[in-house]
Structure formats: C-alpha cells, structure tokens
VEXLUM-205868 format. One record per atom (N, C-alpha, C): atom name; y, x, z. Coordinates in steps of 0.05 Angstrom, whole numbers, plus 5000, padded with zeros to 4 digits. Each point is the difference from the previous one (the first is absolute). Layout:
% residues N
["CA",[Y,X,Z]] ...
//
This chain:
% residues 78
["N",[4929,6383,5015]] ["CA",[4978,5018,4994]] ["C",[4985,5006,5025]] ["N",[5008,5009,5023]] ["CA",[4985,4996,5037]] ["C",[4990,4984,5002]] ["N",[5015,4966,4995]] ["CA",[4985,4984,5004]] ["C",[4971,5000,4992]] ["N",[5003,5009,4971]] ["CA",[4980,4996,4986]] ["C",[4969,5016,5004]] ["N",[5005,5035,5006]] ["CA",[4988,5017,5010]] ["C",[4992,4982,5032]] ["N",[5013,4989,5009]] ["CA",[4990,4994,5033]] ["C",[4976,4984,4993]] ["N",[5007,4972,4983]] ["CA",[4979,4979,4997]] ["C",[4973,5013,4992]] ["N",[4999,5017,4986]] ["CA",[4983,5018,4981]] ["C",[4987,5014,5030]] ["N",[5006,5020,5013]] ["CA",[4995,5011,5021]] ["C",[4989,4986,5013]] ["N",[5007,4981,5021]] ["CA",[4984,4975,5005]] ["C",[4980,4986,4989]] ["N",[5002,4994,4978]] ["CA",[4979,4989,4988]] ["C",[4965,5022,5006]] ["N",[5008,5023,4997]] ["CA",[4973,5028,4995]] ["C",[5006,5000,5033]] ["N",[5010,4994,5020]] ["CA",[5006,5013,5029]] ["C",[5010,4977,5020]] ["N",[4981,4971,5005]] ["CA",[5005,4984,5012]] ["C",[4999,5004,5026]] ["N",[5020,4989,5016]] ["CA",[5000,5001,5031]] ["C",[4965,4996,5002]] ["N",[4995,5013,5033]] ["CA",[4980,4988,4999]] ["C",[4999,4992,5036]] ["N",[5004,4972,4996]] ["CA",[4991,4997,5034]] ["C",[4983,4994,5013]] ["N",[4993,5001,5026]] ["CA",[4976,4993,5017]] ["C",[4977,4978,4991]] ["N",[4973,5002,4992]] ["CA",[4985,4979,4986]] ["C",[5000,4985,5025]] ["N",[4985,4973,4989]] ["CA",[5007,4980,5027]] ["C",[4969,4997,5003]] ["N",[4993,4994,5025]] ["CA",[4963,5000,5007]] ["C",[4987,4979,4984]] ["N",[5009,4982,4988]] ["CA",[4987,4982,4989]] ["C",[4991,4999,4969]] ["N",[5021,5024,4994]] ["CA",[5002,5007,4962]] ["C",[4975,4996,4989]] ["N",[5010,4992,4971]] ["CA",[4979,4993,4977]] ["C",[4987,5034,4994]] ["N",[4984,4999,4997]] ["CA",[4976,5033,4994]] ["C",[4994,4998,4972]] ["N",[5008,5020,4975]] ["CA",[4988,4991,4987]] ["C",[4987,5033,4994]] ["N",[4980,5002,4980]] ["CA",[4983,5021,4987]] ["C",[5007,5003,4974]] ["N",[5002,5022,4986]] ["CA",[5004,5013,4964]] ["C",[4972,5006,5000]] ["N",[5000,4980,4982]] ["CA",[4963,5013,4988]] ["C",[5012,5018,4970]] ["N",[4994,5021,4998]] ["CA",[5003,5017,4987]] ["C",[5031,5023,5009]] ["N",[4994,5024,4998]] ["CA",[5023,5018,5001]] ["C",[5015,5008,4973]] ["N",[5010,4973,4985]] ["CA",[5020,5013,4981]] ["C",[5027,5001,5008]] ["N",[5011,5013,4971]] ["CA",[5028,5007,5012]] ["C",[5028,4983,5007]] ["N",[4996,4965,4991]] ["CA",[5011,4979,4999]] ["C",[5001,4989,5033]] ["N",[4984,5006,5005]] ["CA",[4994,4980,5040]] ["C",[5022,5024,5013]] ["N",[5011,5019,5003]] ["CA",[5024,5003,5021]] ["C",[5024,4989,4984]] ["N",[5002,5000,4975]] ["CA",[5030,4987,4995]] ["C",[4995,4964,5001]] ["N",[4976,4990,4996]] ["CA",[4995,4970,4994]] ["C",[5000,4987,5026]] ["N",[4993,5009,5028]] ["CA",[4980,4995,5018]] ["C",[5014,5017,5026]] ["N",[4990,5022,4999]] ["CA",[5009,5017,5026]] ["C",[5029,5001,5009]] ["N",[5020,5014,4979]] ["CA",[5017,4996,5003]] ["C",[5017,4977,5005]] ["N",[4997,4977,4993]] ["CA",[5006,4977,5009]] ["C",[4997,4985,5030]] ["N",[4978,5010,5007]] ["CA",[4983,4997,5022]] ["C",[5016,5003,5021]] ["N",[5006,5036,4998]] ["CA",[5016,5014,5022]] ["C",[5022,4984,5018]] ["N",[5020,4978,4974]] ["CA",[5028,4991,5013]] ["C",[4985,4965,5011]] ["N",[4971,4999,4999]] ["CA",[4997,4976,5006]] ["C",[4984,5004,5027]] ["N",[5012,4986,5027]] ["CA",[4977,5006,5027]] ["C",[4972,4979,4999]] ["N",[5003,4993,4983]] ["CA",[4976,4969,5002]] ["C",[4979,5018,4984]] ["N",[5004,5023,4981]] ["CA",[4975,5005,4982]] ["C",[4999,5028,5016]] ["N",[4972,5002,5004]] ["CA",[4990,5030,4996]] ["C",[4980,5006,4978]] ["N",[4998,5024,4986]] ["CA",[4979,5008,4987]] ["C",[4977,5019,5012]] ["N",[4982,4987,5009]] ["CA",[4978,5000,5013]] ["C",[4976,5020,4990]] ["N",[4991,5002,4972]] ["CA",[4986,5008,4991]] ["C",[5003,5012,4971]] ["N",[4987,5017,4993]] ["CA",[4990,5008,4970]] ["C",[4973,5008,4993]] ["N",[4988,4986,4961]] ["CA",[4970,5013,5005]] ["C",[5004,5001,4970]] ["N",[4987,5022,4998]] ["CA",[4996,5003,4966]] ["C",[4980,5014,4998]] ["N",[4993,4999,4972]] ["CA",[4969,5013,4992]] ["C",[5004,5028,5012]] ["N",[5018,5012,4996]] ["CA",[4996,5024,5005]] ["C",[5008,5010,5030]] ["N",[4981,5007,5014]] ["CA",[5010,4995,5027]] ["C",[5021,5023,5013]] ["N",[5008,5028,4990]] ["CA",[5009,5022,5004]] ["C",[5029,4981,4997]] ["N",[4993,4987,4966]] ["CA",[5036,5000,4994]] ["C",[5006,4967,5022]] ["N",[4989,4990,5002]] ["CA",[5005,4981,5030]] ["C",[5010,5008,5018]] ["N",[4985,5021,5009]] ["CA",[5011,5026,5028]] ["C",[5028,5001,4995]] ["N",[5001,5023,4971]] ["CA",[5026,5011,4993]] ["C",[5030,4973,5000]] ["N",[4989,4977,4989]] ["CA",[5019,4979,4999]] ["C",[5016,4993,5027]] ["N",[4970,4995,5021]] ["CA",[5008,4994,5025]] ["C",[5013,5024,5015]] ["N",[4998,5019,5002]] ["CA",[5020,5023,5001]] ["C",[5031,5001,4998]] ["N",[4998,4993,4971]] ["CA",[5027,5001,4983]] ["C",[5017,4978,5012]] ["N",[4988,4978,5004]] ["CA",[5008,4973,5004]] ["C",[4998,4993,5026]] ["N",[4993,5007,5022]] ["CA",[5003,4991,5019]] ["C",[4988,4978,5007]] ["N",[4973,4991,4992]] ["CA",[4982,4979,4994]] ["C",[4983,5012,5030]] ["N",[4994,4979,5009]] ["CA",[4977,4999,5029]] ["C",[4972,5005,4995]] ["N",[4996,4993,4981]] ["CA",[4972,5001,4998]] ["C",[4984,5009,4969]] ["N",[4977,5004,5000]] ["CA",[4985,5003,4972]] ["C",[4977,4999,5001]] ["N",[4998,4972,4981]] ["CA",[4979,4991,5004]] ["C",[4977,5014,4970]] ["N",[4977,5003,5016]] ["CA",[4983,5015,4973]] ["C",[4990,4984,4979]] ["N",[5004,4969,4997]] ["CA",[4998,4986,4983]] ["C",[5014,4980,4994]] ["N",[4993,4976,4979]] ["CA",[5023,4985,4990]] ["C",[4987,4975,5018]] 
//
C-alpha cells in the first residue's frame, strides 16, 4: 500500500533537476486546466524541456497561469 501512495506522490511531485542550456522550449497556447497535469508537470523531471511560454485570449488569465505555473514568459498573443 506505500509502495503504491509513493508512485502516486511522484507521479503529481517529480524530481526536478537542473535544465540543461540547450533544452527544447516549448509554449501552451491557451491557459486551460489540462497543460500542468499533460505538459508542465512532466516537464519538471525532464532537463532537456523547458516551458518557455504561455498566451491565451485572455491575457489576465495568461498572467494568472504563468504565476501559478512557473512559466517564463506571456506572450499577448497566439
């Protein structure tokens, strides 16, 4: 049953180590609620990807995303 709670834990809370200078950059065009469990989160335990950017119609909730998310940038359009 630990085992099981650990994998689970891990899965929502990946290591996250040093990105490497050459990483792939990618952008979420749109701020829904699927891109940190699809995308971000995944991201974290990998040093080759960073997530670079976000832009959605609505530019406040872009702000708010990149906030929440730890996203570099926001861009005001798609």
């Amino acid at each position: 049953m630990t085992a099981a709670v650990g994998r689970i834990w891990s899965a929502f809370n990946p290591p996250t180590p040093p990105k490497r200078d050459d990483a792939i950059k990618f952008g979420i065009l749109g701020a829904a609620n699927i891109a940190p469990l699809a995308l971000i989160t995944p991201a974290k335990s990998h040093p080759e990807v960073i997530i670079q950017a976000v832009a959605a119609r609505d530019h406040a909730k872009a702000e708010d995303f990149a906030k929440s998310n730890n996203v570099l940038e926001v861009k005001n359009s798609y």
